[in-house]
N, C-alpha and C positions, 0 to 999 in steps of 0.2 A: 897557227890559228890566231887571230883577232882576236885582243881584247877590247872589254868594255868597261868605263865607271856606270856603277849603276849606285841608285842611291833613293832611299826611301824615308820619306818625310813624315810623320807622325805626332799626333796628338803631344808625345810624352817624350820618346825618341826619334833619333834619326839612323836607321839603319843603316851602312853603306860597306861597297868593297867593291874590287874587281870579278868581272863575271865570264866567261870563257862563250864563243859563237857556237858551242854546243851546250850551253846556258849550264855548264857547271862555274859553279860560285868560287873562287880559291881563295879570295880572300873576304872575311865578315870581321868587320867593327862596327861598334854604334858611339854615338854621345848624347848626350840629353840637349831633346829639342830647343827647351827653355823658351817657350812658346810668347812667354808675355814681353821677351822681346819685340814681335811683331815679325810682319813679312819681310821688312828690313833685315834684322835681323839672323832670321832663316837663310834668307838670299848670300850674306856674306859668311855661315857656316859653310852652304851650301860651295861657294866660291872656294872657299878654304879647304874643302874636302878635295874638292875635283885638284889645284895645286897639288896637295901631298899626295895624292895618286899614283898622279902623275911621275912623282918621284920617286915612289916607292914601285911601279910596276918596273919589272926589267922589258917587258915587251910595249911599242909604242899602242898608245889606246886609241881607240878607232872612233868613238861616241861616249858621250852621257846619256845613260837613260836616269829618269825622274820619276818615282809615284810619289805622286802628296795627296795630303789630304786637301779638303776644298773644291769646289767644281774647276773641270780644266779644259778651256778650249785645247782641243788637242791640235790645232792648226798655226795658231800662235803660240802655244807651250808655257798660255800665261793663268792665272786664276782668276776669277770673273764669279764667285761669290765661297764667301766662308762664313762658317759661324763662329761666334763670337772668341771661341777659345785662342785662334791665333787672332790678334791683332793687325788694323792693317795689312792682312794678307788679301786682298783684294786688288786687283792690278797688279802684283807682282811676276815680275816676268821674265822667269827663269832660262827660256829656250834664248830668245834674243840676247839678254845677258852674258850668258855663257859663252853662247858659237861665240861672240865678238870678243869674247877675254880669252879666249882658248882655241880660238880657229878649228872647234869639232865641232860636228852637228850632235843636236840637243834635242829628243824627244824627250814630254810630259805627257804621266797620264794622271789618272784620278788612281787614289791608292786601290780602292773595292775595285774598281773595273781592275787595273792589276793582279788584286789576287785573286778574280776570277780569270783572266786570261790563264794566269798561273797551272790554276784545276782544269781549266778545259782543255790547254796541250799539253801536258802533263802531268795532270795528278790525276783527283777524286772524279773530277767528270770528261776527263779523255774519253773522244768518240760518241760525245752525247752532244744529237742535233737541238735541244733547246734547254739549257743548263740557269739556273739561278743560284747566284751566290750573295749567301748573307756573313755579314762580318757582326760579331755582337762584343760588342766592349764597352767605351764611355759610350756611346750613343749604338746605332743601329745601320749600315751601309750596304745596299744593294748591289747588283750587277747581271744585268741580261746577257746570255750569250745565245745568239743563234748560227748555227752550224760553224761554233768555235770562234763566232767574230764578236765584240761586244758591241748591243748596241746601244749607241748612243742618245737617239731621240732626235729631233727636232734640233733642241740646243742642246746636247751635250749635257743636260738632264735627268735622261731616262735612271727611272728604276733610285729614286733621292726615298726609297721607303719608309727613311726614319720619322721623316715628319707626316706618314698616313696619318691621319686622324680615325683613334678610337678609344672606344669608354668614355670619353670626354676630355681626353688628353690625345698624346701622338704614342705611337707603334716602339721606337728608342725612350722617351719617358716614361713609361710604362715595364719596356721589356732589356731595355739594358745592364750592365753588371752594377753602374753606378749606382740604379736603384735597390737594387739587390743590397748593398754595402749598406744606403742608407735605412733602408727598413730593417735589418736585423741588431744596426745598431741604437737604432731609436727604439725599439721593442724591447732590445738588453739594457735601456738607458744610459747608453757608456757611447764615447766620441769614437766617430765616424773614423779617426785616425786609427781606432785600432783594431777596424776591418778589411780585409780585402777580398775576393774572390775565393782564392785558392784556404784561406781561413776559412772561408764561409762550408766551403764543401767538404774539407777533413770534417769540422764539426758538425756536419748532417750524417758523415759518413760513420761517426760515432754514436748517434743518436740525437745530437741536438734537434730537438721539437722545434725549435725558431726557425734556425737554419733550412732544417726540410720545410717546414713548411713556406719559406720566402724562396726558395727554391721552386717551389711546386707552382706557387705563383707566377712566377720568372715563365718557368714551362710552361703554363695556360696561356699568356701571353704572345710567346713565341708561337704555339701551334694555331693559335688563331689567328694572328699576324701573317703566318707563310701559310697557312688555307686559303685568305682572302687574295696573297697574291696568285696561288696556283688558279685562283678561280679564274683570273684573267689569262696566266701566262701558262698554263698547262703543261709548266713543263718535264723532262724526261729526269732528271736527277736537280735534289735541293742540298746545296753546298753550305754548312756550317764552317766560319772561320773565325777570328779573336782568338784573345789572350784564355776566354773562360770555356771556351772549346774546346780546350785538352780536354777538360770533363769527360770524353766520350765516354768511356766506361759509364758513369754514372749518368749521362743525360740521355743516348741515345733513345734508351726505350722508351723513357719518362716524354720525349718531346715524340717518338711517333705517335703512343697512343695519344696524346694532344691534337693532334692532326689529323686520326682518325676520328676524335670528339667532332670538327669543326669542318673535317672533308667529305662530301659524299665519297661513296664506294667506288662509285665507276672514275672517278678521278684519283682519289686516295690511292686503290690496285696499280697504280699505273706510276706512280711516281715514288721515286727513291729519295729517302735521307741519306746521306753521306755526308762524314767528317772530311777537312780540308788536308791533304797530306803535305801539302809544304809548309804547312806553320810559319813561322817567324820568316823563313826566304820567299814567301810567296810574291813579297811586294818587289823586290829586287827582280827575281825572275823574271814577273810579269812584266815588268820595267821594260827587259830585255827586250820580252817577246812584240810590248808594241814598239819599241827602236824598228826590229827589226821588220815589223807589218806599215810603218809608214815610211820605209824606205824603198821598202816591194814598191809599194803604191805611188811613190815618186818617179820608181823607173817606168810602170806602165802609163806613166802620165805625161 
């Protein structure tokens, strides 16, 4: 069987390993992205991973695949906008870099379109002809799939849901983990360092009053957030993914009747919430699976 480097870029880390052409994973390591280095930076971790790989697989590797954060032409495999958190990640240009240091081909995608490809061929929304995937962590990350393909839009924009504008702010300021951290620790008057996500939800789960309640906010947000998009994109199954979507025991119910506050009925009956089942591999996978869809699409071409 062919292996593949696949390797996933992120806000905080960088996820990577070898991944098998029946997109089993064999090998997972990460390091820390260290983002304020910039897209420079990232490029020559990036460089540096795919080398030791290399030397570390006993079988020869056949591709790089790439999910990062940032918008990604998927045709040039480079970034063409980001926000402010990685630096100078803008023009960075992974696909062309690479092939020429390493003579393999190099697809990039967007990390969300990833781990929605992820869920729609094999996880939470396999077999669903119009699938939305939302990732909720520091910000808010969308992704269409229609009959398992992502689409992309026009430019390679589609479905950028964090910056929706609502309440008088956007959809991710509003409704992401960050905010969550920062209101419970502004309420308990104690620095934002010594909250995190998975704190926040032991202590609702205990009874903390703050907690639930910044919680419950968090969920009104969300289910009005992904009402508004169903209203457009109607679709069959709504994919929950990030770091604070382990939650599911504790969120699931909490955010459908949210949904049902904000969805009419005849739409609401028709569409499923589900959790993301590949968690943490999702971006690698996905990586994979679009290597492998713009390779199809090279040979038909």
């Amino acid at each position: 069987m062919r292996h593949y480097i696949s390797i996933d870029i992120g806000g905080t880390a960088i996820k990577y390993g070898i991944i098998r052409e029946d997109a089993e994973i064999l090998l997972r390591k990460s390091m820390p992205t260290e983002a304020y280095k910039g897209g420079p930076g990232i490029l020559e971790k990036v460089i540096g991973i795919v080398a030791d790989l290399q030397k570390e697989s006993e079988a020869d590797i056949s591709g790089i695949c790439i999910s990062t954060a940032g918008m990604v032409d998927i045709k040039e495999g480079s970034i063409f906008y980001s926000a402010p958190l990685i630096p100078n990640f803008i023009g960075t240009q992974f696909k062309r870099t690479l092939e020429e240091r390493f003579h393999l081909r190099c697809e990039v995608e967007n990390d969300v379109n990833c781990a929605g490809l992820a869920e729609c061929r094999s996880g939470s929304a396999k077999g669903s002809k119009v699938a939305l995937m939302l990732t909720i962590g520091t910000g808010i990350g969308g992704c269409i799939l229609l009959d398992g393909k992502v689409f992309h839009g026009f430019s390679n924009s589609a479905c950028e849901v964090g910056y929706m504008h609502m309440d008088g702010s956007d959809f991710q300021t509003l409704g992401a983990t960050s905010i969550l951290t920062k209101k419970v620790a502004e309420r308990k008057g104690e620095c934002e360092e010594n909250w995190n996500g998975y704190r926040i939800f032991e202590e609702a789960k205990r009874g903390d009053a703050i907690c639930i309640r910044a919680i419950d906010e968090m969920v009104d947000v969300l289910g009005k957030g992904i009402s508004n998009i169903c209203y457009v994109l109607n679709p069959e199954v709504v994919v929950l993914g990030g770091g604070i979507m382990a939650q599911e025991e504790y969120l699931k119910d909490k955010i459908e009747r949210a949904i049902k506050k904000y969805l009419v009925s005849g739409i609401e009956e028709h569409t499923t919430l589900a959790f993301a089942r590949h968690q943490n591999d999702a971006g690698m996978i996905g990586a994979f699976y679009h290597f492998c869809e713009m390779t199809e699409n090279q040979k038909r071409n």
